[in-house]
C-alpha positions in Angstrom: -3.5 -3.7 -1.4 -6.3 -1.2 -2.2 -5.7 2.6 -2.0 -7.8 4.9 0.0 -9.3 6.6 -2.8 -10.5 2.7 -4.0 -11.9 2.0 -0.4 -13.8 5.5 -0.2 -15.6 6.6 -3.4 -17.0 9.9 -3.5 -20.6 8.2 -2.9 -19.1 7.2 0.7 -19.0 11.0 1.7 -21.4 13.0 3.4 -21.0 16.4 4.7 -22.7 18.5 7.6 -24.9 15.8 8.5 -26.8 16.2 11.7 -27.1 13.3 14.4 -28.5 13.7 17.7 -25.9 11.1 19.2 -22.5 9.1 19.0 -24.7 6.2 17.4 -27.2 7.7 14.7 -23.4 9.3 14.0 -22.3 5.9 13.7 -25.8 5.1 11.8 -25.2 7.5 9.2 -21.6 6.3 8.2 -23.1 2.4 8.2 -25.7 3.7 6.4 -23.3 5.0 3.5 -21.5 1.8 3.3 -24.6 -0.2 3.1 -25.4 2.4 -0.2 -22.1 1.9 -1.5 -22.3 -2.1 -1.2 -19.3 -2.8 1.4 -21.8 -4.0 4.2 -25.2 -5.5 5.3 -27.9 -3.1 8.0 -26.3 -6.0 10.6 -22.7 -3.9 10.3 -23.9 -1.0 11.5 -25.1 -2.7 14.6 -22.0 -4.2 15.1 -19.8 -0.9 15.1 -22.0 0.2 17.6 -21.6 -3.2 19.5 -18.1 -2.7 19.8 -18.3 0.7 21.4 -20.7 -0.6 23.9 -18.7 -3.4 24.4 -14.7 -1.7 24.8 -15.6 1.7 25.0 -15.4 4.9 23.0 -11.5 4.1 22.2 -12.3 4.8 18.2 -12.0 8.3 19.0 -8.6 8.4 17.7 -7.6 12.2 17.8 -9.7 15.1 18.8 -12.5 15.5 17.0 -12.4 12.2 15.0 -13.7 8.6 15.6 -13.2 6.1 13.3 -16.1 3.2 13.7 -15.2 -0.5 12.8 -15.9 -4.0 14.2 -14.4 -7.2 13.0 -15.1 -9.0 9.7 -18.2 -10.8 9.7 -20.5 -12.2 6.8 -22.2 -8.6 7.3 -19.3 -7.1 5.3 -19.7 -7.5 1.5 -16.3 -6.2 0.7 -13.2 -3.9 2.2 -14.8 -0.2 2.4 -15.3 2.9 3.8 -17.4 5.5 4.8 -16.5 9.5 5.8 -19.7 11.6 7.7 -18.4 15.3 8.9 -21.4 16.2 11.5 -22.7 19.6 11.3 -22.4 19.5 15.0 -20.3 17.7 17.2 -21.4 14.6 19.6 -20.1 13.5 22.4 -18.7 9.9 22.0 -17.5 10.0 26.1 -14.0 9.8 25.5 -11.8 11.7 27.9 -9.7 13.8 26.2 -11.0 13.8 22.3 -14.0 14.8 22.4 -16.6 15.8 20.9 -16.3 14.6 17.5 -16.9 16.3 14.2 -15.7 13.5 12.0 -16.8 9.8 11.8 -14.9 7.8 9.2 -15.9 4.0 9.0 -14.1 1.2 8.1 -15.7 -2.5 6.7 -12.6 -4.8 6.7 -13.0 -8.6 5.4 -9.3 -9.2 6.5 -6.6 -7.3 8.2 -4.5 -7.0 5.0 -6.3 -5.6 2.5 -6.6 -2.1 3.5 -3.2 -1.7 5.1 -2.0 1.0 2.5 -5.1 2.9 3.1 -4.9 3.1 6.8 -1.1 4.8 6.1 -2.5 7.0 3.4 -5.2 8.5 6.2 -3.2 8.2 9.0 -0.4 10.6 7.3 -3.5 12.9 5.7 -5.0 13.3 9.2 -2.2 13.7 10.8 -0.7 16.6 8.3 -2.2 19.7 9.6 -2.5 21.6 6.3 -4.5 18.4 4.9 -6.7 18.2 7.7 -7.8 21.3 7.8 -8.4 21.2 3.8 -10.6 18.4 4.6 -12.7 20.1 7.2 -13.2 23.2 5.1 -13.9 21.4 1.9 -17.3 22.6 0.8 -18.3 19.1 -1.2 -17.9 15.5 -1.5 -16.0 16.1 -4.6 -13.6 18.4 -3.0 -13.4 16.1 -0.4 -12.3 13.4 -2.2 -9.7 15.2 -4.4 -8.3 16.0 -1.4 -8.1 12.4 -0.2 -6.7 11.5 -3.5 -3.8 13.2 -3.1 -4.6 16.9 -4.6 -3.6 18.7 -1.4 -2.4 22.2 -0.6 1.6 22.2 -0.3 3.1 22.9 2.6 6.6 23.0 3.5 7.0 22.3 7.0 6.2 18.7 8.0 3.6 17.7 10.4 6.0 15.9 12.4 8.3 18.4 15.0 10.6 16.5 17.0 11.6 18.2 20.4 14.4 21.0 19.8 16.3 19.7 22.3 16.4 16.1 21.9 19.0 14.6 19.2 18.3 11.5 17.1 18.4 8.4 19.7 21.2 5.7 19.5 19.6 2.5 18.0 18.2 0.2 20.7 20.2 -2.1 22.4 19.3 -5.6 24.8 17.6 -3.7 27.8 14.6 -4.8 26.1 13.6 -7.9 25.0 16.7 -10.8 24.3 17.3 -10.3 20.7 19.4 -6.9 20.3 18.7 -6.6 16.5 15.3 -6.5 16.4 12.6 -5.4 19.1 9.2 -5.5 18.9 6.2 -3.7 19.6 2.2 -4.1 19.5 -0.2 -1.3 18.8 -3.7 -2.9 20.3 -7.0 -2.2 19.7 -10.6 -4.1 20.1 -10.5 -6.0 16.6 -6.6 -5.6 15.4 -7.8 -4.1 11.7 -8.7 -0.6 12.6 -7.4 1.9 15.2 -4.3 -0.6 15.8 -3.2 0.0 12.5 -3.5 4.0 12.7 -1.6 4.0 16.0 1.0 1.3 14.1 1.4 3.7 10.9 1.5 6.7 13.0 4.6 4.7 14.9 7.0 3.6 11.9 7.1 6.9 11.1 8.5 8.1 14.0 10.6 4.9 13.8 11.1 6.2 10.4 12.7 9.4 11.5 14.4 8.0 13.9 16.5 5.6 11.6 15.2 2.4 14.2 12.7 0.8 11.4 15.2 -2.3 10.9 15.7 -2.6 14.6 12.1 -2.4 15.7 9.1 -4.1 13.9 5.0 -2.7 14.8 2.6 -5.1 15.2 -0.9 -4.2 15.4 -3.3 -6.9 17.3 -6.6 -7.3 18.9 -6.8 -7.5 22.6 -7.2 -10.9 22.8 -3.9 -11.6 21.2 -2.1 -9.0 22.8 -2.6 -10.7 25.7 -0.9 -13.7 24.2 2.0 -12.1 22.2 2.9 -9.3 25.0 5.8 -11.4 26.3 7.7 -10.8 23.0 7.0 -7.5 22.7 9.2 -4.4 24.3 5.8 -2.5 25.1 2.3 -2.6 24.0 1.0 0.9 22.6 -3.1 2.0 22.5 -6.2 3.7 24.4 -6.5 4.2 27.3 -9.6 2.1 27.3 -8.2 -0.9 25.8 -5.2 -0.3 28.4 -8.0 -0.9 31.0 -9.3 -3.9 29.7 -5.4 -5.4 28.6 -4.8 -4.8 32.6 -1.2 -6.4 33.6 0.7 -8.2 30.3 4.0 -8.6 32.0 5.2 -5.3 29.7 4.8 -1.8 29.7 1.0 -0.9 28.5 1.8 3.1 27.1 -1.4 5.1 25.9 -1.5 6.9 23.2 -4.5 9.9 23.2 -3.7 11.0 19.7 -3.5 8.4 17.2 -2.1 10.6 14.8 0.3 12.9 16.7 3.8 11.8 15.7 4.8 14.3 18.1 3.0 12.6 21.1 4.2 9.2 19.6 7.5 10.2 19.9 7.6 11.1 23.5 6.1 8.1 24.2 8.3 5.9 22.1 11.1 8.0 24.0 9.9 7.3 27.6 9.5 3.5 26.5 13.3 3.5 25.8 14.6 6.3 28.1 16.2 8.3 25.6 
């Protein structure tokens, strides 16, 4: 598996770049890609596609969408793009918007880039990184930033409720099989946003001392459809909730892909704990 500082050279940054709209935002993080060598012009179009088609669920946290589409023969190789606006744009999404930061993915498989997802999920999602990140003054700074040179901080990003104790593992209210429950993180292709919301999960799972009783799945919609009866719940957008309609299981959303606190209330009301 490729780190995130492989998938996203320094050439793949851009900072205070103007766009008039959500898609020349999305243009100019194609664009980079297509500089870089990850994609074809025809990738762009599809990332744009797919928030035509399912909605502006890429908007993963406030302030930040993260554009992707499936693999096609338009992507040249697993990469990525990062584009801080000088302005914000309205993507339409209810509660995160308008976005300041537009990172792009180019996926020819939904393995490869696994460890990178985790490695920006946990950087977003650490408040003292992310605000390095939006107050870094170069692409260089950027970058060293991504690669791991970040400020220390010695409170973690994750807060559990004061008044809520460790939960007991799960037990069969769920699905049949006691020892290990399951549950999908869905999104429109399965190799982007899913795997945020699914690296965002194990580490509350993490926390919790429940990741050998519970195993995250991130899936398209198409399969989620398919797979929901084996699942305990199925976690993502409110969008994609909308277009998943009834499974047969609990459909939670999820507003903030990279809130372990949010996470963990809903991974709470999903087992009443």
């Amino acid at each position: 598996m490729e780190d995130l500082k492989d998938l996203l050279p320094v050439e793949a940054v851009r900072l205070d770049v103007r766009a008039a709209d959500w898609r020349e935002a999305i243009g100019a993080a194609g664009r980079l890609m297509v500089e870089t060598g990850a994609t074809t012009d025809e990738y762009t179009g599809e990332m744009i596609a797919n928030v035509e088609e399912n909605g502006p669920y890429i908007v993963i946290a406030p302030g930040v969408a993260f554009a992707h589409s499936r693999p096609s023969p338009a992507v040249l190789r697993t990469g990525m793009s990062w584009v801080r606006l000088a302005e914000p744009v309205e993507f339409g999404h209810e509660s995160n918007d308008p976005v300041t930061l537009v990172v792009a993915l180019a996926a020819q498989d939904s393995a490869a880039h696994t460890s990178a997802m985790a490695s920006l999920a946990r950087l977003l999602g650490d408040p003292a990184t992310a605000a390095a990140l939006a107050e870094a003054p170069t692409p260089k700074a950027l970058h060293a930033v991504l690669a791991g040179e970040r400020p220390k901080d010695d409170s973690e990003a994750f807060t559990a409720p004061e008044t809520s104790a460790t939960p007991e593992p799960p037990t069969a209210s769920a699905p049949r099989a006691a020892s290990l429950h399951k549950i999908l993180t869905v999104c429109g292709n399965g190799v982007g946003t899913s795997l945020f919301l699914k690296n965002t999960l194990e580490q509350v799972l993490d926390r919790w001392g429940w990741s050998r009783f519970v195993t995250v799945e991130a899936t398209d919609t198409i399969s989620a459809k398919g797979k929901a009866s084996e699942a305990v719940a199925l976690l993502t957008s409110r969008e994609i909730a909308r277009t998943l309609g009834d499974v047969g299981r609990p459909v939670k959303v999820v507003q903030d892909f990279t809130s372990t606190a949010e996470v963990d209330a809903v991974l709470r009301d999903t087992y009443d704990v």
